[in-house]
Steps between C-alpha positions, in 0.01 A plus 500: 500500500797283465492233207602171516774516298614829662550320854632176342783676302531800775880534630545576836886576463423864502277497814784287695756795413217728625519342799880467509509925470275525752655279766796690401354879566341324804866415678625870355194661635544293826884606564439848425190521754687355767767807389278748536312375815841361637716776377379853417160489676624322847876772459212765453306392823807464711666852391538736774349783229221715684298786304228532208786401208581173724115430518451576145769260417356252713187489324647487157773227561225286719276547188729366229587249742151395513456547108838213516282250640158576343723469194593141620202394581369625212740256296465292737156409402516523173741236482266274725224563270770403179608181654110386598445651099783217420365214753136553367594516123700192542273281631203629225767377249545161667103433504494589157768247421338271730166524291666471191680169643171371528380624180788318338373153699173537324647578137394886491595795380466843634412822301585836496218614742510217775281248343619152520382227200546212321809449322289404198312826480763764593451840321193301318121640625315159470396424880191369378670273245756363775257502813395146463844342471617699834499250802381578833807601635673627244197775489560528904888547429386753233245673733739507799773644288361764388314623794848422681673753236226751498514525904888565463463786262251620730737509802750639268326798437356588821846443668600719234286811570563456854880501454437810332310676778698375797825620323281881447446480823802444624668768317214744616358842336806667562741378265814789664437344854581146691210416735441158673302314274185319650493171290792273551484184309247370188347320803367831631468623205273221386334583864426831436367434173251242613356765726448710267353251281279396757362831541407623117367162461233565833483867353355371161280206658321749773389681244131580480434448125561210305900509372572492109664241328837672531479566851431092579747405244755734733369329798584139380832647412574590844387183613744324223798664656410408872375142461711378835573826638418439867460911569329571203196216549454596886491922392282430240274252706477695797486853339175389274379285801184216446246691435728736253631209334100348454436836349736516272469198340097527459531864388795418244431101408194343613250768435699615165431183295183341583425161372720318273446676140850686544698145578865478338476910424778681544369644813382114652865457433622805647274438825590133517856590485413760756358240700781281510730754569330657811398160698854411431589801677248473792645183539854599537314723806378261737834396514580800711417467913522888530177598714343727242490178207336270841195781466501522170498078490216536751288785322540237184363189742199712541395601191414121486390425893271837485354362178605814259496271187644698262798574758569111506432465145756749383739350740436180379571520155815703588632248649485246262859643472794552723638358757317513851587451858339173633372675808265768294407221268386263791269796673371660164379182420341405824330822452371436200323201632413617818311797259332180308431320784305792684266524197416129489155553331668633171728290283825645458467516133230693561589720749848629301321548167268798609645741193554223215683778224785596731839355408691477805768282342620540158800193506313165630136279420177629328316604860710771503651572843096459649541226713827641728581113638617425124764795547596406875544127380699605234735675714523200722574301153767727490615533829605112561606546888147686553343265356589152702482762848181566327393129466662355830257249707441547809702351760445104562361486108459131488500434130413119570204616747134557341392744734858726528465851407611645209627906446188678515587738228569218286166322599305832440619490186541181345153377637283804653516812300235497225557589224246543269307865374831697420666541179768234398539283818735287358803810545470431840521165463756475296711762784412279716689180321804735464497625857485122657768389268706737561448430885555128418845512304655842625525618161317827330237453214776738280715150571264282260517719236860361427657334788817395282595873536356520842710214658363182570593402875270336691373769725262272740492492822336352828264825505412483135421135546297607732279681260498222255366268735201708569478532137471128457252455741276771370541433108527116555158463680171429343348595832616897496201544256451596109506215255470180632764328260736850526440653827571845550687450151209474349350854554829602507680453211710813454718312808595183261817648355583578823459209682661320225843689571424460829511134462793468256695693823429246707521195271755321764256506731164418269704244416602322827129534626303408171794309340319187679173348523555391830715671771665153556615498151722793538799280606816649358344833418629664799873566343340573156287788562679732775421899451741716583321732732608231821115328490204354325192606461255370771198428286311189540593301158132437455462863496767516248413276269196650513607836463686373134179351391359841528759672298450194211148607490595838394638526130754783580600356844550170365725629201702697741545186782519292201804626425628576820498162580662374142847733586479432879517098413744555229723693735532227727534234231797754436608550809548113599608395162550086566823426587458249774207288618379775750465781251338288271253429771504850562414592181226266409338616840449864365378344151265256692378846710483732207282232345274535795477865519415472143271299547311695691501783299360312212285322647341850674514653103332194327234466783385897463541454111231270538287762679551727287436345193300227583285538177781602234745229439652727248572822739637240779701299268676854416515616874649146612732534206624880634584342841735272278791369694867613683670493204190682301484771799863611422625397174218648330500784701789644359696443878791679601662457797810588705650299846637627776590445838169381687197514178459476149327772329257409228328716285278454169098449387429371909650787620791584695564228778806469783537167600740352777786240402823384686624469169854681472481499086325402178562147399302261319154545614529862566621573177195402317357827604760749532693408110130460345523158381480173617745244496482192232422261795201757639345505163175448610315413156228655285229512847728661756683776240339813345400336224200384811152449339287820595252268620531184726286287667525385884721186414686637218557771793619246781745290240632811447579529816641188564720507180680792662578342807598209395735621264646739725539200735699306215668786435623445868520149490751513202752780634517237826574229248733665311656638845517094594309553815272213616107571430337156699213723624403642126213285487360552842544892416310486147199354657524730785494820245201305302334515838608864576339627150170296478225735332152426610368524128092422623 
C-alpha cells in the first residue's frame, strides 16, 4: 500500500504530461478517423466499382476505418481515465495537507507510516510516559489525524489497483487490435469495481462453513475500500439479503467467540473492526430508494416485528455504525417495540437475553449486542435528524398542559419499558441519553467527543425544542415515578450525563425560566436570554426550576450543569461588557440569574448529600466538597475551550459540554476558561481555587459560593468604574444576587 511519505512527496508532473500525450494522440486519432470514415471509407462506398475485388476492398477499407475509431476511442478513454487519475490524486494530496494543517494547530508531528504525535515524543516510543500530559483534544486531534491519514492511503491504493484494471481493460486481450473499450472514465471504472466487490464479498459470506481469519480479514478490506460507495452497499445488501446477512454474522461473529474471555484479541479486534465497517456500509444502503433496497429495508423491519431475535439483534449492533436513512430507522424501531409490546408478560431484558454467551456486538457496552433497542438507539444517537423525527410530540403537545400527550415511543421508554432481569440494563440506558440528546440539540454523539473539531454552531431548532420540552417534563417531575427526591433520575442514572448536556444546550432558556423565583421577577430578562432557533422553550418555570433541582441532586448532572451554567453566565458578562448604564444592567441581570440557577443546583446537591450520608459527616463533607463551586468545576478540571459563532465548547473532568452565548469573542470573563488562568481581580482565594479543602461542611460550602459571586460581581462593578459609567443600582443588585443564591443549610 502507499506510505505516507510516498503520497506526501509523490510528483504528479509526470502523470500531467501523461495526460498531455494522451489528449494529444486523442485529437491525432480523432482527425485521422474522421479521414478514414470521411475520406477513404465514404470514396470507397460511393465508387461506382462492382465485382468480388470491389467487395473485398470494401470490407477491408470499412474495417481499418472502423479499427480508426476503435483506436480513438480507445485513447479516448484512456485519457478520461488519466485526467480523473490526476483530479482524484490531487485532491488525496490536498486532504493530506489539510490534515497536516491541523496537525500543525495542535503542535504534532507526523511519522513515516501515518501516525500523528506529540511534538515532544517524535521518533521516541514512550506513549505511556507522555499519555497523561496529552489533553483531551490534543489526543482527539491526534486520533482524527491519523485515522484521517490512514483512510487516504487507503483510497490511494484501491484507486490505484482500479486504475490499473480499468486501463487493462481498456486496452483489451488483444494487444495487435483497437476495439471499443467498455469502461470510459475512473467513475465507471470505480463502478464496475464495486460490483465486483460486492459480489466476492456475498460469495465469501454465503458460505456454509465458518470463514478463516484470512478470508474475514479480506472481507473488511473490501468493505474499507467501499465505505460510501452507494452501488457497492445496495449489491452487497441486497445480494446477501436479511436473513443472509443474520447468518453471516452469527455463523462468522456471534457464535465464533462466545462470552467475553477472548475481549481485546486480535480476532475481537478484527470482528469489531468488521463490525464497524459493515453497519457503516448498510448504512450508506438505505440511502438508496431503488425498489429492491425498500424489500430488503422491509425483510430487515421484520426480523424485529416477527420477533426473530437474533435477526434484530445482529442488526442492532450493526448499526451502531453508519449512517441510516430516517425513514428505516423510524419503522425498525417501531417494530422493535411493537415486538416488545406484544409480549407484555416478559420484560424486555428478559425476553432478548434467551442465549447469554453470544456476542452479537463486539464495538459497544458489556450486554453485548443482547438487548437490540441499545443498538437502534445508538443509531438514532447517531443519526441526529432521525432522532428529533423520532422524538416529535404529537400534534397540539401542550408543554404547559398536565394532561397533553407526550411521543409514545418516548413515553414507552422513558417511563414504561421495564427493565430489570437482563444483563447490563444500564447500555440501554445510557443509548437512550445519547439518542434524546441528540434529538434535542441536532448534533451526533461522535460531536461530544470533541466538538472544537466538530464545529460548534448552535444547531437547535423549533423541532428539537420540541423534544427538550418533553424531556423537561418527564426528567423534571417527581410524579413520573422512581425516587422520590430524583424521579425517573433516580433509577435512571446512566441518563445524568446526558441530561446534563442537554441542559448546558439550552442554558438560555433554563435560564430565562429558572433564572427567577418568581415569574414577575423576570423583568428585563426578555432581551438577555434570546435563543437563536426564533423561540423559547414553553415549559412552565416551575417545571424548570424543578427540573434543575433534579439534575443538582445528581453528582454527575450537577458537575456537568454546574459548569454549563458558569461559561453560559460568563459569556454574557462578556458579551455586554459595561459600557453604558443599560449593559451594566444587562449584565448584572445574567449574574443575578446565574446565581439563581446555581442556586438551585446546589441546593438540589446539598439536600441529597444529606440523604445520602445522613450518618457520615466525613463521606458528606468530601461529597459536598466534590460539588465545589464554578470556578472549582472548570479551573480544576483542567478546561479547555474554544468560541465560535453561536456556543462555547467546554471540555475537561465534567465532561464535554456546548453551551449557547451571543458572545462574538473572549474577553475578560471568558478568558478565565479558555487561557487557563484567572485574572488578578478573579483571584478567588485559598476556598474557591484548587488548593479547595477535600472536605467542606454545608456553610463552608454556601460561603463558598457566595465568595464567587460576589467577586465576580466586583469584578463587574470595577470594569464599570473604571469605564466611568454610573452604578446607582449596585446596591439594590447585590442584595438581589444575596437573595438569588440563599442555601437552605437546615
Amino acid at each position: 500500500m502507499t506510505t505516507y511519505q510516498q503520497l506526501r512527496d509523490l510528483s504528479l508532473t509526470p502523470l500531467e504530461e501523461a495526460v498531455e500525450t494522451w489528449r494529444s494522440a486523442t485529437d491525432e486519432l480523432s482527425a485521422q478517423m474522421e479521414e478514414a470514415r470521411d475520406g477513404m471509407a465514404a470514396r470507397a462506398a460511393d465508387a461506382e466499382w462492382q465485382g468480388e475485388t470491389a467487395s473485398a476492398a470494401r470490407t477491408r477499407i470499412d474495417r481499418v476505418a472502423t479499427a480508426f475509431g476503435d483506436g480513438f476511442l480507445q485513447a479516448r478513454a484512456t485519457r478520461i481515465l488519466l485526467e480523473d487519475f490526476l483530479e482524484s490524486l490531487r485532491s488525496l494530496k490536498r486532504r493530506l495537507a489539510d490534515l497536516e494543517d491541523t496537525a500543525a494547530a495542535h503542535s504534532l508531528n507526523i511519522r513515516d507510516d501515518g501516525t500523528a504525535v506529540t511534538r515532544y515524543d517524535f521518533g521516541v516510543d514512550h506513549a505511556e510516559q507522555f499519555a497523561a500530559d496529552i489533553s483531551p483534544e490534543t489526543r482527539a486531534a491526534i486520533e482524527e489525524t491519523t485515522a484521517g491519514i490512514q483512510q487516504i492511503l487507503v483510497e490511494c491504493a484501491h484507486l490505484d489497483e482500479v486504475v490499473a484494471r480499468t486501463l487493462y481493460d481498456i486496452a483489451g486481450e488483444d494487444r495487435d487490435t483497437f476495439r471499443s473499450p467498455g469502461t470510459v472514465g475512473l467513475e465507471a471504472g470505480l463502478h464496475h469495481d464495486a460490483l465486483r466487490d460486492a459480489a466476492e464479498f456475498v460469495d465469501l459470506a454465503r458460505r456454509q462453513e465458518a470463514l478463516t481469519r484470512e478470508e474475514l480479514a479480506r472481507l473488511d478490506e473490501l468493505l474499507l475500500h467501499h465505505l460510501d460507495d452507494q452501488a457497492f452497499a445496495e449489491h452487497l445488501a441486497t445480494g446477501l439479503g436479511a436473513e443472509g446477512l443474520a447468518d453471516f454474522w452469527l455463523n462468522n461473529a456471534s457464535y465464533r467467540m462466545p462470552g467475553t474471555g477472548d475481549r481485546g484479541s486480535e480476532e475481537w479486534r478484527l470482528l469489531a473492526g468488521l463490525q464497524e465497517h459493515l453497519g457503516t456500509v448498510l448504512g450508506t444502503a438505505t440511502q438508496s430508494d431503488s425498489r429492491a433496497m425498500e424489500q430488503w429495508e422491509a425483510d430487515v423491519i421484520t426480523l424485529a416485528a416477527d420477533g426473530m431475535p437474533q435477526g434484530a439483534q445482529v442488526m442492532s449492533a450493526l448499526m451502531r455504525h453508519g449512517t441510516y436513512e430516517p425513514d428505516f430507522l423510524t419503522e425498525y424501531g417501531d417494530a422493535l417495540i411493537a415486538y416488545e409490546q406484544s409480549r407484555a408478560e416478559t420484560s424486555p431484558a428478559v425476553l432478548w437475553d434467551s442465549q447469554s454467551t453470544v456476542v452479537y456486538d463486539f464495538t459497544g457496552g458489556e450486554d453485548l449486542g443482547h438487548d437490540p433497542m441499545a443498538g437502534f438507539l445508538t443509531a438514532l444517537g447517531n443519526n441526529p435528524d432521525a432522532a428529533t423525527a423520532y422524538f416529535q410530540p404529537p400534534d397540539g403537545f401542550d408543554p404547559l398542559d398536565e394532561d397533553s400527550e407526550l411521543n409514545s415511543r418516548l413515553r414507552y421508554l422513558a417511563t414504561d419499558r421495564e427493565w430489570e432481569g437482563g444483563q447490563v440494563p444500564g447500555d440501554t440506558r445510557a443509548a437512550l441519553g445519547d439518542a434524546l440528546l441528540a434529538a434535542a440539540t441536532g448534533r451526533p454523539t461522535a460531536d461530544w467527543e470533541n466538538p472544537l473539531a466538530a464545529g460548534t454552531a448552535d444547531l437547535r431548532t423549533p423541532e428539537t425544542a420540541a423534544v427538550m420540552e418533553q424531556v423537561i417534563g418527564l426528567y423534571g417531575d417527581l410524579g413520573e415515578g422512581g425516587d422520590p427526591h430524583l424521579g425517573l433520575l433516580g433509577e435512571q442514572p446512566e441518563m445524568a450525563e446526558s441530561l446534563g448536556r442537554m441542559a448546558g444546550a439550552y442554558m438560555d432558556d433554563l435560564m430565562y425560566l429558572g433564572g427567577a423565583k418568581f415569574s414577575g421577577t423576570r423583568d428585563g430578562f426578555e432581551d438577555m436570554f434570546v435563543p437563536p432557533y426564533g423561540d423559547r422553550l414553553g415549559n412552565d418555570p416551575a417545571e424548570v426550576r424543578s427540573f434543575l433541582s433534579i439534575l443538582g441532586r445528581d453528582e454527575t448532572a450537577h458537575r456537568i450543569t454546574t459548569q454549563a451554567a458558569y461559561a453560559y453566565t460568563l459569556g454574557n458578562l462578556d458579551a455586554h461588557p459595561p459600557t453604558s448604564e443599560a449593559a451594566y444592567n444587562e449584565g448584572m441581570n445574567s449574574l443575578i440569574a446565574g446565581a439563581r440557577v446555581r442556586e438551585l443546583l446546589d441546593q438540589g446537591r446539598v439536600d441529597q448529600i444529606a440523604l445520602d450520608f445522613e450518618n457520615d459527616t466525613e463521606a458528606a463533607e468530601e461529597a459536598r466538597a466534590r460539588a465545589g463551586g464554578w470556578v472549582k468545576s472548570t479551573l480544576n478540571a483542567g478546561i479547555t475551550a474554544g468560541l465560535t459563532a453561536g456556543a462555547i465548547a467546554v471540555s475537561g473532568g465534567a465532561g464535554t459540554i456546548l453551551v449557547p452565548t451571543v458572545a462574538a469573542s473572549t474577553g475578560v470573563f471568558l478568558g478565565e476558561i479558555t487561557n487557563q488562568t484567572t485574572d488578578s481581580a478573579l483571584d478567588l482565594g485559598d476556598q474557591a481555587t484548587a488548593e479547595r479543602e477535600s472536605r467542606m461542611s454545608a456553610q463552608e460550602f454556601y460561603n463558598a459560593g457566595v465568595e464567587e459571586i460576589d467577586r465576580l460581581a466586583t469584578r463587574y462593578y470595577t470594569l464599570a468604574d473604571e469605564a466611568g459609567i454610573s452604578t446607582p443600582e449596585y446596591g439594590r443588585y447585590l442584595q438581589d444576587l444575596e437573595e438569588a443564591y440563599d442555601l437552605d443549610m437546615e
